[in-house]
VOROKE-344416 format. One record per residue: x, y, z of N, C-alpha, C, O, CB in turn; residue in three letters. Coordinates in steps of 0.2 Angstrom, whole numbers, padded with zeros to 4 digits, always signed. Glycine has a CB too. Layout:
BEGIN
XYZXYZXYZXYZXYZala/...
//
This chain:
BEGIN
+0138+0357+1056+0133+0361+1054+0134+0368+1057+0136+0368+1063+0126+0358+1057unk/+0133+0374+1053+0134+0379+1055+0129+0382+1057+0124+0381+1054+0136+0380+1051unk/+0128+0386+1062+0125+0391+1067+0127+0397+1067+0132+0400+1065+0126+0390+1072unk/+0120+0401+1069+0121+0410+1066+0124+0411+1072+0125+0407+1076+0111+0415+1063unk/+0124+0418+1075+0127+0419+1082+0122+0422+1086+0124+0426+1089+0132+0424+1082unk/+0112+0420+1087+0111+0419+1094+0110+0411+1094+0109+0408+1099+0104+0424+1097unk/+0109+0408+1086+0109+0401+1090+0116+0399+1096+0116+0397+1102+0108+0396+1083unk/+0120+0399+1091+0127+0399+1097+0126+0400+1104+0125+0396+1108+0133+0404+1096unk/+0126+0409+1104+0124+0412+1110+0118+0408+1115+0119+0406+1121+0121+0419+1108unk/+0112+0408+1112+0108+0401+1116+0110+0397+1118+0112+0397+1124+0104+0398+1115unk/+0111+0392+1114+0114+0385+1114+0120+0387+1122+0118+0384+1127+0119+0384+1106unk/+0125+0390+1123+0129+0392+1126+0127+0392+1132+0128+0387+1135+0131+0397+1124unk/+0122+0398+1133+0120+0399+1138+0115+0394+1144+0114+0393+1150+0118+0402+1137unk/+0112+0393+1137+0110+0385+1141+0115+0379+1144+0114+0377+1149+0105+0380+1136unk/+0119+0378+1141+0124+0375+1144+0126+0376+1149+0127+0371+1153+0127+0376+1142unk/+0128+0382+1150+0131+0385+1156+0127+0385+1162+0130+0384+1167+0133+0392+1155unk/+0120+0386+1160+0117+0389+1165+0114+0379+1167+0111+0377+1172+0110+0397+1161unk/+0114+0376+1164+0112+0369+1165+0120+0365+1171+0120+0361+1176+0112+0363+1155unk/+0124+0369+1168+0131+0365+1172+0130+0369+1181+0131+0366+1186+0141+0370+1168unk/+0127+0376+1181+0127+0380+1188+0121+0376+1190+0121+0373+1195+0126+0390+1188unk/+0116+0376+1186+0111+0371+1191+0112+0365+1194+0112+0364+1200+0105+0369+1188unk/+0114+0362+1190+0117+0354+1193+0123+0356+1199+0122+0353+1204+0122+0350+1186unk/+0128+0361+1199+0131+0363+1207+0127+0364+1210+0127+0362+1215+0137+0368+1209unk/+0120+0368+1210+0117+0371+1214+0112+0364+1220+0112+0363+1226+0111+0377+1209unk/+0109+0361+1214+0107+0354+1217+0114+0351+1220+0113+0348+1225+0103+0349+1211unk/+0121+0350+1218+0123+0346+1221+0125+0349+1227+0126+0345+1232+0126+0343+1218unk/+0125+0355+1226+0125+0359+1235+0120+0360+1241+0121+0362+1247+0125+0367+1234unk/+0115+0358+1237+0110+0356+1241+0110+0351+1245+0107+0351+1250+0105+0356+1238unk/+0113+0346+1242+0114+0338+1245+0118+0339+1253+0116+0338+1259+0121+0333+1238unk/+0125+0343+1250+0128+0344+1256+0127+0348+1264+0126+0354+1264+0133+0346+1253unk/+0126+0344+1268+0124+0346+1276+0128+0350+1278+0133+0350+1275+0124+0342+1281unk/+0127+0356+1282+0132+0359+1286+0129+0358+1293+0129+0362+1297+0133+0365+1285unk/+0127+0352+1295+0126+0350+1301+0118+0349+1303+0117+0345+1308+0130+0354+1305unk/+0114+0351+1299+0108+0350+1300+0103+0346+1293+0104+0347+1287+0106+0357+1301unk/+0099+0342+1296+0096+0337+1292+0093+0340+1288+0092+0346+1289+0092+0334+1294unk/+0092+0337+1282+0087+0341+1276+0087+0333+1272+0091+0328+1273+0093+0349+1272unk/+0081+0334+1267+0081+0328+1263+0085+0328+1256+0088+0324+1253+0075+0326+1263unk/+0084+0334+1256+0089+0336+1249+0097+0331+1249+0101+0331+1245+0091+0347+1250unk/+0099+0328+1256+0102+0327+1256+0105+0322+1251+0111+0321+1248+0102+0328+1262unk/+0099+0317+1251+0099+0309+1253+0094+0309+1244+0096+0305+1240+0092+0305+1262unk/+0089+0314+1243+0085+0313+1238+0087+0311+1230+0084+0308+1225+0080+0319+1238unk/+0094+0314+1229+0094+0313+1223+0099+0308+1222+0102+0308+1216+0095+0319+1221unk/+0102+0301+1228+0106+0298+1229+0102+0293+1223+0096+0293+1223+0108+0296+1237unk/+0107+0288+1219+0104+0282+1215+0107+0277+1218+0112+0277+1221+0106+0281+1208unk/+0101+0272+1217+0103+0265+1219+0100+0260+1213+0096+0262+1209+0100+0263+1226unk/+0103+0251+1212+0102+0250+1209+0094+0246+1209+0093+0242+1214+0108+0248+1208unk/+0089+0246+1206+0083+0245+1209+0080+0242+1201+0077+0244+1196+0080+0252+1213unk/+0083+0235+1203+0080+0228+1198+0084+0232+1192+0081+0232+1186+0070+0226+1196unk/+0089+0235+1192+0096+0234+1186+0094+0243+1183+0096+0246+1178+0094+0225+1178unk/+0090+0245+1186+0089+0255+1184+0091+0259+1189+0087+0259+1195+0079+0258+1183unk/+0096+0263+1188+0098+0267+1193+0093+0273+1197+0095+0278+1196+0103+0270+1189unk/+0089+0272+1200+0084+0274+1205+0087+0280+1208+0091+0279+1212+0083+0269+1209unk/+0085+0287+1208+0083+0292+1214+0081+0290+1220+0076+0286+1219+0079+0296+1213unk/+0083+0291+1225+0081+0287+1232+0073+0292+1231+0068+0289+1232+0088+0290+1240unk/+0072+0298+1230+0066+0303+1231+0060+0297+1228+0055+0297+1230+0067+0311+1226unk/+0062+0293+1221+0059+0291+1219+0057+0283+1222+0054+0279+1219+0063+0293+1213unk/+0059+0280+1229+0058+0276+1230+0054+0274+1237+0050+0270+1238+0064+0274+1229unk/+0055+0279+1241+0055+0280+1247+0052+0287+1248+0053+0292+1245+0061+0279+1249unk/+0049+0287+1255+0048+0293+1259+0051+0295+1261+0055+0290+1264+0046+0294+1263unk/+0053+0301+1262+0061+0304+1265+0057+0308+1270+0051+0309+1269+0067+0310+1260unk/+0060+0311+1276+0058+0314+1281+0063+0317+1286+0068+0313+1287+0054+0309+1284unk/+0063+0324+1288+0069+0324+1293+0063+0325+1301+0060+0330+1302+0076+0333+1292unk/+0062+0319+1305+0059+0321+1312+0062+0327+1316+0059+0332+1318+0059+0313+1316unk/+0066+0326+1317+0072+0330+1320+0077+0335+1317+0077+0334+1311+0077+0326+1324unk/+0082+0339+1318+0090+0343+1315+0093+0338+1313+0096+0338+1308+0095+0347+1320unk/+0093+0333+1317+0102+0328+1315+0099+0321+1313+0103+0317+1312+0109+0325+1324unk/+0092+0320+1311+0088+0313+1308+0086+0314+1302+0084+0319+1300+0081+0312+1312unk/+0087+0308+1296+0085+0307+1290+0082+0300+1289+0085+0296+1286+0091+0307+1285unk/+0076+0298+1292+0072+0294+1289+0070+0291+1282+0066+0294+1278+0070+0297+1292unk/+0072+0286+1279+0069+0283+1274+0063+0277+1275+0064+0271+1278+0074+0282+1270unk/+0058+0279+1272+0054+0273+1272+0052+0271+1264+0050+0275+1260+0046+0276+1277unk/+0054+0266+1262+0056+0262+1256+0050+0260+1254+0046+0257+1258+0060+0256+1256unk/+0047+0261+1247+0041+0257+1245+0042+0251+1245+0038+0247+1248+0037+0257+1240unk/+0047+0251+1243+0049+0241+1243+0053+0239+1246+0059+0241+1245+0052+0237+1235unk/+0050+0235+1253+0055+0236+1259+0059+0230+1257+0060+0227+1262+0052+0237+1266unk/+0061+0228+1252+0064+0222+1250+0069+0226+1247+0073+0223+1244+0060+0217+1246unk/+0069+0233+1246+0075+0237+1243+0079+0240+1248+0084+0244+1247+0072+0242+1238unk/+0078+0238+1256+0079+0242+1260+0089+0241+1262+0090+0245+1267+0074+0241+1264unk/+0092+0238+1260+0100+0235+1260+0100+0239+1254+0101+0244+1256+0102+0227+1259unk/+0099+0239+1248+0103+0242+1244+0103+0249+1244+0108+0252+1242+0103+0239+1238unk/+0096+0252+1247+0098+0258+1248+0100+0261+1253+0100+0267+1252+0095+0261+1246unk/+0102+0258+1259+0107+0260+1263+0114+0260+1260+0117+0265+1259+0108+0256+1269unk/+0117+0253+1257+0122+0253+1254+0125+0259+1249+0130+0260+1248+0122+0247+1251unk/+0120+0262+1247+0120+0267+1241+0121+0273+1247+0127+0276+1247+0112+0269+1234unk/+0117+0275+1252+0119+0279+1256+0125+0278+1257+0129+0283+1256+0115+0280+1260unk/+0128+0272+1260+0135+0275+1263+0139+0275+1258+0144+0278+1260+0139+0271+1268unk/+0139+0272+1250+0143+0273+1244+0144+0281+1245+0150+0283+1246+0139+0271+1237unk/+0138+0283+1245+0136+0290+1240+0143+0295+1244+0145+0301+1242+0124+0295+1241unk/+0146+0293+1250+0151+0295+1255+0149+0304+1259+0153+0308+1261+0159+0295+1249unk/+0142+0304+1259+0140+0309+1261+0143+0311+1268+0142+0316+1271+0134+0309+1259unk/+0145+0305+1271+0145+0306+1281+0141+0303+1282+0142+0303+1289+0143+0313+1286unk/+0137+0298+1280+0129+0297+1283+0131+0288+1284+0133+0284+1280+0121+0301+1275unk/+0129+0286+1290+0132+0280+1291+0125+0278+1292+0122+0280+1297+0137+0279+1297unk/+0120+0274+1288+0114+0273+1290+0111+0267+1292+0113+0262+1289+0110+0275+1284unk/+0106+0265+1297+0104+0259+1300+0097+0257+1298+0093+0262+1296+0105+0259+1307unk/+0096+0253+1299+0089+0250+1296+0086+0245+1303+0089+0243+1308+0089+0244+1287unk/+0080+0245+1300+0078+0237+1305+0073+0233+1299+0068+0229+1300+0072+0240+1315unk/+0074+0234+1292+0072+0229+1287+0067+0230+1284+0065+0228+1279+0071+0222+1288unk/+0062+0236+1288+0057+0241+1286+0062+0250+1284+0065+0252+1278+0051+0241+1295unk/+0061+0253+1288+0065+0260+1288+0070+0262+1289+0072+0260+1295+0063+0264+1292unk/+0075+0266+1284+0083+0266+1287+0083+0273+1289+0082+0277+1285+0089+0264+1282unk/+0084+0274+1296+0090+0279+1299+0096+0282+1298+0101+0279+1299+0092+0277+1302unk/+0097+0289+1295+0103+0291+1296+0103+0297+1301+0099+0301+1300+0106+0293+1290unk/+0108+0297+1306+0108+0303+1310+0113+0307+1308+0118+0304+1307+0108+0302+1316unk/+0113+0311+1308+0118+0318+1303+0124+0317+1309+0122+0316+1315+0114+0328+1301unk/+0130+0317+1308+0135+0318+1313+0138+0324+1317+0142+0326+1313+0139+0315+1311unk/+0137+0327+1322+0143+0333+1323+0146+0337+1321+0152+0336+1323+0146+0333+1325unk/+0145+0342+1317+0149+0344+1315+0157+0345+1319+0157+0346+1325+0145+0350+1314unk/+0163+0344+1317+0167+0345+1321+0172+0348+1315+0171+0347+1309+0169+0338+1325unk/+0177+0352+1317+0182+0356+1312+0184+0351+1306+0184+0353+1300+0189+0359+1316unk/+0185+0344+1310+0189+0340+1304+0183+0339+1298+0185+0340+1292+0193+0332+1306unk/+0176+0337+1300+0171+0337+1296+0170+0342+1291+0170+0341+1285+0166+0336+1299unk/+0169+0350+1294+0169+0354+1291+0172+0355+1285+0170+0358+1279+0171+0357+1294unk/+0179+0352+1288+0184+0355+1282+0183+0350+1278+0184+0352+1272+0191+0356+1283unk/+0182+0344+1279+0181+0339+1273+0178+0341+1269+0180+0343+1263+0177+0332+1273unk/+0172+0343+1273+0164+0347+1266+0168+0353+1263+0165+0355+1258+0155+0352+1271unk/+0171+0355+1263+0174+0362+1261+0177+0358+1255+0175+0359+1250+0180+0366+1266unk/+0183+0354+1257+0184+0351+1252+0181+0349+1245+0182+0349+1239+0186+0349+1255unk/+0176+0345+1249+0173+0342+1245+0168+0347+1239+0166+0345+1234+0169+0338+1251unk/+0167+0352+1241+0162+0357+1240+0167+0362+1233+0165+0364+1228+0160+0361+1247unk/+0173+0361+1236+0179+0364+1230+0179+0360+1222+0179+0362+1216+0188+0362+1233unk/+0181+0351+1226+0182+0348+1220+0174+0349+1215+0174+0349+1209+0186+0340+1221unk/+0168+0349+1220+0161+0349+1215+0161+0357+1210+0158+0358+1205+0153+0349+1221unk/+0165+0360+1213+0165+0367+1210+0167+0366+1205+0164+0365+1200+0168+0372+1212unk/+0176+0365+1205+0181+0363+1201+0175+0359+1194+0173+0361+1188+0186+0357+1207unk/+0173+0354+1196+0171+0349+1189+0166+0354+1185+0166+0354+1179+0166+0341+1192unk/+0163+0357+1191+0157+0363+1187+0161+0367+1181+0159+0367+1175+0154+0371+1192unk/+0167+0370+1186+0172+0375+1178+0174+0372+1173+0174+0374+1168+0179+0379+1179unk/+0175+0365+1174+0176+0361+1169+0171+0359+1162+0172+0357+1156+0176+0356+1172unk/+0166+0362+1166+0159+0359+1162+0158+0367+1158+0158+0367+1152+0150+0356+1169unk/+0157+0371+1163+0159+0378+1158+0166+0378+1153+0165+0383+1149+0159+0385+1164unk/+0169+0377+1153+0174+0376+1149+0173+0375+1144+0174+0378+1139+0177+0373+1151unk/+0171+0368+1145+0168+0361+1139+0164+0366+1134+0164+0365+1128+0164+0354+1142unk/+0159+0371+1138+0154+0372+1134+0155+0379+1130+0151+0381+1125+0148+0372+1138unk/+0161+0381+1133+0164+0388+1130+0167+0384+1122+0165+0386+1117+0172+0392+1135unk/+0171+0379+1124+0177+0376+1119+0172+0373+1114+0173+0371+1108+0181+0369+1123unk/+0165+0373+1117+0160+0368+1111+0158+0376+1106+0158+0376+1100+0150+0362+1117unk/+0157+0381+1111+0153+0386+1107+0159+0387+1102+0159+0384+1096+0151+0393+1112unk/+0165+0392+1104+0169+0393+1100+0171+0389+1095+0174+0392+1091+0174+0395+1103unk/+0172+0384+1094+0171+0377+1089+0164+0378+1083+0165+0377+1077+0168+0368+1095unk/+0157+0381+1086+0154+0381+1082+0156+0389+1079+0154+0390+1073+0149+0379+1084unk/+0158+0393+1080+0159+0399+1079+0165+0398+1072+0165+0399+1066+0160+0404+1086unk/+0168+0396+1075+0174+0395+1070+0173+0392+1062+0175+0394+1057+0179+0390+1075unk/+0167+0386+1063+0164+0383+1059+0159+0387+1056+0159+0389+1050+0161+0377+1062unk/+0156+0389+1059+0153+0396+1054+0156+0401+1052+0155+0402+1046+0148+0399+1056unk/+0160+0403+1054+0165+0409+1052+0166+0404+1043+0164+0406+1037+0175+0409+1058unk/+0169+0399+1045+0172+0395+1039+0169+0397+1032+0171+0399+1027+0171+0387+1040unk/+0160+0393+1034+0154+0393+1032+0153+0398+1029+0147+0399+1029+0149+0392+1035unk/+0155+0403+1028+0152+0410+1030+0146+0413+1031+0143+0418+1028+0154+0414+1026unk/+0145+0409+1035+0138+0411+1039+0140+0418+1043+0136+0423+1043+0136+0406+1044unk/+0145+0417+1046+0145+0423+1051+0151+0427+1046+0154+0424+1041+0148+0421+1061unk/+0153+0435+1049+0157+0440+1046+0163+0439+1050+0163+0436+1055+0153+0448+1046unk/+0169+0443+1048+0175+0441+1054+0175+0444+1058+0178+0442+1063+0182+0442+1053unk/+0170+0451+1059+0167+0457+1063+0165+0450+1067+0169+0447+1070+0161+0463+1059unk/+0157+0448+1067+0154+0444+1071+0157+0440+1076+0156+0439+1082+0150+0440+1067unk/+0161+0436+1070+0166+0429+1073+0169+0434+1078+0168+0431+1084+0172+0424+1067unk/+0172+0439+1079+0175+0442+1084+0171+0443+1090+0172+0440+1095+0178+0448+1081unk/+0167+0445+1090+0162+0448+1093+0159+0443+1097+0158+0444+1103+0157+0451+1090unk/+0157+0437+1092+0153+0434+1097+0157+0428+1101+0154+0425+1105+0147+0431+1094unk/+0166+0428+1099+0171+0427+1104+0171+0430+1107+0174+0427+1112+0175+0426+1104unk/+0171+0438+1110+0172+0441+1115+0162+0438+1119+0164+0435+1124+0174+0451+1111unk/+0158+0438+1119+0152+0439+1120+0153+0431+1125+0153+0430+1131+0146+0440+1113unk/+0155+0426+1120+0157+0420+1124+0162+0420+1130+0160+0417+1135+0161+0416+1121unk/+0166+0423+1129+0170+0423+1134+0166+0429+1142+0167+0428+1148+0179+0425+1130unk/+0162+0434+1140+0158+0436+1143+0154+0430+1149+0156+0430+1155+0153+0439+1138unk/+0151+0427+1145+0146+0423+1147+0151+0416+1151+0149+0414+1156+0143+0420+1139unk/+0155+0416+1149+0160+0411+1153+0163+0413+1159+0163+0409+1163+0166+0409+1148unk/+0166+0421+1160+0166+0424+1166+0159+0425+1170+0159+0422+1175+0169+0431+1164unk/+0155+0427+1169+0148+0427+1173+0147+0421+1175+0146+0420+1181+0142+0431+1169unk/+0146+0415+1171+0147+0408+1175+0151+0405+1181+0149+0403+1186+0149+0404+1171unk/+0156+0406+1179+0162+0405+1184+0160+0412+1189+0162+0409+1195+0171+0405+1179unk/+0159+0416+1190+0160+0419+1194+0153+0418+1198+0153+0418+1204+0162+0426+1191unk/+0147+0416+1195+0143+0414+1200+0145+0406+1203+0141+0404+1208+0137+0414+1197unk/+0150+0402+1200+0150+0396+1203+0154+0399+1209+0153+0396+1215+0153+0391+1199unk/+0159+0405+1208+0165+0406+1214+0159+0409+1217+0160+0406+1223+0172+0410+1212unk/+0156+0412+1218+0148+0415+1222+0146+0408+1226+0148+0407+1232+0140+0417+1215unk/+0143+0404+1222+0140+0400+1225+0144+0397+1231+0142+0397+1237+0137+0397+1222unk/+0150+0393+1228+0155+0391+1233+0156+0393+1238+0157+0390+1243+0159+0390+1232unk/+0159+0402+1237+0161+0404+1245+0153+0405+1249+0154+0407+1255+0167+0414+1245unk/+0148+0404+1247+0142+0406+1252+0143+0399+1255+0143+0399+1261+0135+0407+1249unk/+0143+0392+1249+0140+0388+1255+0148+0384+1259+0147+0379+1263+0133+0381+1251unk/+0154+0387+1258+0160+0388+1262+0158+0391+1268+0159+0388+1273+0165+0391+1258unk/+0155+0398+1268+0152+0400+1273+0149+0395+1279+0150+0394+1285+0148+0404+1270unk/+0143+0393+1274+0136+0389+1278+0139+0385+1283+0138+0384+1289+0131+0384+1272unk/+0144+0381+1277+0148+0373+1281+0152+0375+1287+0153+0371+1292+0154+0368+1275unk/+0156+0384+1287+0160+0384+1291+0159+0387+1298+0162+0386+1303+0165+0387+1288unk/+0153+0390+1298+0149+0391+1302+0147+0386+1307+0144+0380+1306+0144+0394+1299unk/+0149+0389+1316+0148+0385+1320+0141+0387+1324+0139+0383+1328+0154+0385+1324unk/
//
């Protein structure tokens, strides 16, 4: 189906701008040494065969810097969402007593740090991927309209140069976002 060039251009952008939100939430997840519930909230678990948000199950709470409290509605769910906590491989080793589970955030120490660094690369990484995909998806429809002649070879030019705009300003706020919270995590 062919497309004029701001449907593309939209289309595009929303894309892009949907791929940077999803790192922004999944950056949020990651600690630099202080509790937060952002941490734990958007973790799934399997809850009677539907992949569940923990936010969606449970009270989250930080009492303290280094405490994540969960209190479960259904404290008959309270194993599998520990088990999803230590899946989700966040650091977070969590304990219960069959009512409320416990995680205490661990020490930051250099080798932790650099995990999260790590860790915080390859989330990037998948992000440029996803901007990519959505470049490769745009220029696919551009091409298809060019065909169509919907768009002019002027346009089709243009609104590949305009894509690829849009594809630098993404990536470059992902490389933004990353060295900030590379910052956050490296900070003692």
């Amino acid at each position: 189906m062919s497309r004029d060039y701001d449907t593309i251009m939209l289309e595009t952008e929303e894309a892009m701008q949907s791929v940077v939100d999803h790192l922004h939430n999944e950056f949020v997840g990651i600690s630099a040494g202080r509790a937060n519930p952002a941490m734990v909230e958007n973790i799934k678990f399997d809850y009677y065969g539907a992949p569940t948000p923990l936010k969606q199950a449970a009270t989250i709470s930080t009492p303290d810097a280094s405490t994540i409290t969960l209190k479960p509605f259904d404290a008959s769910q309270t194993k599998n969402i520990s088990k999803a906590i230590l899946e989700a491989n966040i650091g977070l080793t969590p304990s219960d007593d069959g009512k409320v589970i416990i995680c205490r955030i661990p020490a930051m120490t250099q080798e932790n740090r650099e995990r999260l660094v790590k860790q915080l690369k390859e989330i990037a990484e998948k992000s440029k991927v996803g901007i990519r995909n959505a470049r490769h998806e745009a220029i696919k429809h551009a091409d298809g309209s060019l065909k169509d002649s919907v768009l002019t070879e002027d346009d089709h030019r243009g609104l590949k140069e305009e894509i690829q705009k849009l594809t630098d300003r993404f990536n470059k706020e992902i490389d933004d976002t990353l060295e900030k919270k590379t910052a956050d995590v490296m900070k003692v």
